[in-house]
C-alpha positions in Angstrom: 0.0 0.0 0.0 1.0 3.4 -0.7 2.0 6.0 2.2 -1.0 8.8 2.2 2.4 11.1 3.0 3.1 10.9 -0.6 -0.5 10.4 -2.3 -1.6 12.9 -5.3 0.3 15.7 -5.4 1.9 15.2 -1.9 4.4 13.1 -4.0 8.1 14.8 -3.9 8.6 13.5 -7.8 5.6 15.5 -8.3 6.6 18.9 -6.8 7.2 21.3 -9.1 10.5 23.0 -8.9 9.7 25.8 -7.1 8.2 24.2 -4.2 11.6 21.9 -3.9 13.9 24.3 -5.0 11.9 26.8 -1.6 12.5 24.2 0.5 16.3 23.6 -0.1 17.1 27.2 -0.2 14.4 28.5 2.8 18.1 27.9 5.0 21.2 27.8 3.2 25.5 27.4 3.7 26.8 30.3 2.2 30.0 32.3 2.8 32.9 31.0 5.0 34.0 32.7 7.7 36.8 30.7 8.1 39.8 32.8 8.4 42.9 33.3 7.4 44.5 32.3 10.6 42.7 32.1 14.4 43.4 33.9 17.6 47.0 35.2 18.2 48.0 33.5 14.8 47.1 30.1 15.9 46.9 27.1 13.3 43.6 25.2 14.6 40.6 26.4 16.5 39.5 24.0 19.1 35.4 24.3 20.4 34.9 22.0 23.4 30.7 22.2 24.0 28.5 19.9 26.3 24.7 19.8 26.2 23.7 19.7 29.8 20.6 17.7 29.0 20.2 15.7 32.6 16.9 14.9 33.7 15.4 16.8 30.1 16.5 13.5 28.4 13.5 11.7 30.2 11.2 14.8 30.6 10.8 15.4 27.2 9.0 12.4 25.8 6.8 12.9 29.2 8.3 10.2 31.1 8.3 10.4 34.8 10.5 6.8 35.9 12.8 7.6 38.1 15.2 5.2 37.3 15.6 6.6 33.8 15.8 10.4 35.6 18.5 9.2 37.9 20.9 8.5 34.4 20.3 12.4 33.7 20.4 13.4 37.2 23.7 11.6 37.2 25.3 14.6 34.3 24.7 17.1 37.0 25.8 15.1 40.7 28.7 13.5 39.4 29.9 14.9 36.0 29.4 18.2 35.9 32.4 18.5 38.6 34.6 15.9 36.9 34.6 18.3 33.7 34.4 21.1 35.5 37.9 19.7 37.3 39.3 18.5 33.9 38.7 22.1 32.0 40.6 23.8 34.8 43.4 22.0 35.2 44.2 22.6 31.8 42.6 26.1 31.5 40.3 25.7 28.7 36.5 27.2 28.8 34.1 25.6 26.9 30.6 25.8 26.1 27.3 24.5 27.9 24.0 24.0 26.1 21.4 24.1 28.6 17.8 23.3 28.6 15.7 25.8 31.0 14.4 22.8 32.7 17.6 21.4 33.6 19.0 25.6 34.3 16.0 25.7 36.8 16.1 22.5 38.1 20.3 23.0 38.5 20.7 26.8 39.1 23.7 26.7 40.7 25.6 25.3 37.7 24.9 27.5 35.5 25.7 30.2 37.6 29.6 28.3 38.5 30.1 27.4 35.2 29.9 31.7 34.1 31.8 32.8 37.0 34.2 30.1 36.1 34.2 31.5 32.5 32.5 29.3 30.6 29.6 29.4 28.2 25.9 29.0 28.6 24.3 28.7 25.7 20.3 28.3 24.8 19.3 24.8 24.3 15.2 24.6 24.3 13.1 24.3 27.1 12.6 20.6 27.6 14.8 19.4 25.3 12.0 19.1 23.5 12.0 17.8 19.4 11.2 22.1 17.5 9.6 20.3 14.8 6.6 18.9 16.8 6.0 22.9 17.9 4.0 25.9 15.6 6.0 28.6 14.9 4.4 30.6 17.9 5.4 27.5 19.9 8.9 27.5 18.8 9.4 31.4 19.4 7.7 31.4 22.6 9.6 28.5 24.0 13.1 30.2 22.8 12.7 33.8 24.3 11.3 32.0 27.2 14.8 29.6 27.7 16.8 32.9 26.6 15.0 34.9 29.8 15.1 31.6 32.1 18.8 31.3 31.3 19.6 35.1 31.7 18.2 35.4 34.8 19.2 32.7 36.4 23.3 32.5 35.4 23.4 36.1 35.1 24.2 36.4 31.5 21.8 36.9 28.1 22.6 33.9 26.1 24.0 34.9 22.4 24.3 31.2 20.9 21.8 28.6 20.2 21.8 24.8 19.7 18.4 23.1 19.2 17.6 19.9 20.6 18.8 17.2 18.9 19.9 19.4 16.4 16.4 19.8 15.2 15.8 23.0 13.2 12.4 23.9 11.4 12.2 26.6 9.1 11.0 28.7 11.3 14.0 28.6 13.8 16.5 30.8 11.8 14.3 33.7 11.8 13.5 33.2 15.5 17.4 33.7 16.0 17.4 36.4 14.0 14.6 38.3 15.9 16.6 37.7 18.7 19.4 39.0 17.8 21.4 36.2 18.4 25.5 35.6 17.1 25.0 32.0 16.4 23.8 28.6 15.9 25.2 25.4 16.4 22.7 23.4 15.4 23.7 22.4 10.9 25.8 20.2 9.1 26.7 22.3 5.7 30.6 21.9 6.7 33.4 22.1 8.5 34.2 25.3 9.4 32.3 28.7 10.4 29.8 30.1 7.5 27.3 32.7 7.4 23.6 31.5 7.0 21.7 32.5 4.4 17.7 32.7 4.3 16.0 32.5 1.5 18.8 33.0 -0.6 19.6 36.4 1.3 22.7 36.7 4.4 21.3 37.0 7.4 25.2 37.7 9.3 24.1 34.9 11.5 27.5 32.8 12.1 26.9 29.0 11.7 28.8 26.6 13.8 28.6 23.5 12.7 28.0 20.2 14.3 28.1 16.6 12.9 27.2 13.6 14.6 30.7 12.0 13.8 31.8 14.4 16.6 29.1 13.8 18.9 29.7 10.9 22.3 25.8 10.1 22.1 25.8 7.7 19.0 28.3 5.8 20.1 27.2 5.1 23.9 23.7 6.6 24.9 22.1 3.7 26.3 18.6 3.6 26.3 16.9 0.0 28.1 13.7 0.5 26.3 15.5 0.9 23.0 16.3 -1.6 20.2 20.2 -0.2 19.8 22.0 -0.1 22.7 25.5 1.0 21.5 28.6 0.0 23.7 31.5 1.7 21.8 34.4 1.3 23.8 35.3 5.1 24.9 39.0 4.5 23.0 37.3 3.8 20.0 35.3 6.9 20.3 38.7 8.7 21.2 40.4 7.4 18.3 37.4 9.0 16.2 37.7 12.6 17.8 41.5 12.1 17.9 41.6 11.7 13.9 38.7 14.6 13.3 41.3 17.1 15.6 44.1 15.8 13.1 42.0 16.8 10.1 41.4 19.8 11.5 44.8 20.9 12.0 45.8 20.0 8.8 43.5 22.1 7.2 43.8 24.8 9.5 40.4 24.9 10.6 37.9 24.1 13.4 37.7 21.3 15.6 34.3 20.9 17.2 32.6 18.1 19.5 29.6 17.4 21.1 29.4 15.9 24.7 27.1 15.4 27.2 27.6 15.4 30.8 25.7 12.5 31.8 27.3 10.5 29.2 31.1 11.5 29.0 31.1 12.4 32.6 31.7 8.8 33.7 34.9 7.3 34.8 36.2 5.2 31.9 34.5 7.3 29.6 36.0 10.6 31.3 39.3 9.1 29.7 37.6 10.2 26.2 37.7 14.1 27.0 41.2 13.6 28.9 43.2 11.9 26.4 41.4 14.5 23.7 42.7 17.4 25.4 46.0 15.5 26.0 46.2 14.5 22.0 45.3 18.5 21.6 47.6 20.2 23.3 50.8 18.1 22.1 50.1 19.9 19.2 51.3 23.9 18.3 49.4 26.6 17.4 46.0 25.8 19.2 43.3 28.0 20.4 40.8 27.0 23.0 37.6 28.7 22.5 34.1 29.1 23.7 31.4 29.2 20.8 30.7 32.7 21.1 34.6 33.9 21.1 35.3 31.5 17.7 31.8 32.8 16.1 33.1 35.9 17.3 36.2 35.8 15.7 35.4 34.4 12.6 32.8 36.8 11.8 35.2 39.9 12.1 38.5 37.9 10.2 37.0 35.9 7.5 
């Protein structure tokens, strides 16, 4: 039988071109802002960013078992301070994506990791999936997390990454009402670029992600679930290892994913450490948060 989805005219091979051709360009890759060289001449940019989902990762598919809450609950008792403790020891700040559930329910947190110097970036309100929201949803729940988050860590949030890197076509013009720097949230490359909208720049600096780089397809465990990955962390080292190396030979950016409750445990912790290890026997790196590399790249490309 055939899917309803694509009954009639519904059917993609039927669409005429200017309905696809709207769709691919509604958001869009286009100019690098990679530049010529990074911060005080350095050879490689280096982005270290964890989402702080915790307890969110439960919450937002309306689940209420407190067994699977204690595995997010987990991220902010025990990790948060292992990474915290890692990062400081070899002075690097990173960046935090943080749901405003988990900023309300952890408040404290968010305000050590800014007065430790680190990021706080926007990161929905439940962790919740954009594309099941209207647009008025999505806009509402955004300038909602953006006020949560400023009041409670102190600082307005400039950077966004959407859960599950789930962006509508509504989301870039949200950012843009905002007035936000960046998102973090696309796949169109390696390295910085500007987004464009509708075929127009918007001087919104793209960060992108990939899920290469990313600890949570290789070891989220989920007890419900069909897949139940068990990558052993120094295979998953090996991986970011060889994306770092790529990225310093093409003098570019180096950016992964983590999350606290996953990372943050002990053999796994031997991920970030021999990372940053691997990292820093290398010249000409810079350590920055999201906002200081989209920062930077917007005034040097």
């Amino acid at each position: 039988m055939p899917d309803d989805q694509f009954s009639g005219s519904n059917a993609p091979w039927r669409w005429p071109e200017e309905k696809w051709r709207g769709i691919v360009n509604k958001v869009r890759a286009g100019r690098s802002l990679k530049p010529k060289a990074w911060e005080g001449g350095a050879k490689v940019a280096v982005a270290l960013s964890f989402d702080s989902d915790h307890e969110s990762s439960t919450l937002r598919f309306g689940e209420s078992s407190p067994g699977k809450l204690s595995q997010g609950e987990y991220g902010s008792r025990v990790s948060l301070r292992r990474i915290k403790e890692t990062l400081a020891r070899h002075d690097i700040k990173a960046s935090f994506f943080v749901p405003a559930v988990v900023a309300e329910l952890h408040p404290d947190e968010q305000r050590s990791l800014v007065d430790e110097g680190h990021e706080v970036g926007i990161h929905g309100w439940i962790h919740e999936f954009n594309s099941d929201l209207t647009e008025i949803e999505e806009r509402d729940i955004m300038n909602r997390a953006a006020d949560t988050l400023e009041r409670i860590s102190g600082k307005r949030p400039v950077g966004l990454r959407t859960p599950s890197w789930d962006f509508t076509p509504h989301t870039l013009q949200i950012c843009r009402e905002m007035g936000l720097l960046y998102d973090s949230s696309l796949m169109a490359d390696d390295e910085p670029y500007e987004l464009l909208e509708n075929g127009e720049p918007t001087g919104l600096v793209e960060l992108p992600v990939e899920w290469i780089k990313d600890d949570a397809p290789y070891m989220n465990m989920d007890r419900r679930g069909v897949v139940r990955p068990h990558t052993s962390p120094f295979d998953v080292l090996e991986i970011f290892k060889a994306e770092f190396d790529g990225a310093y030979a093409e003098e570019g950016l180096f950016l992964v994913t983590m999350h606290p409750h996953i990372i943050g445990h002990r053999s796994r912790m031997r991920i970030l450490e021999g990372l940053i290890d691997h990292i820093k026997g290398h010249d000409g790196v810079w350590f920055g948060t999201h906002e200081e590399v989209a920062r930077y790249s917007l005034e040097n490309a």
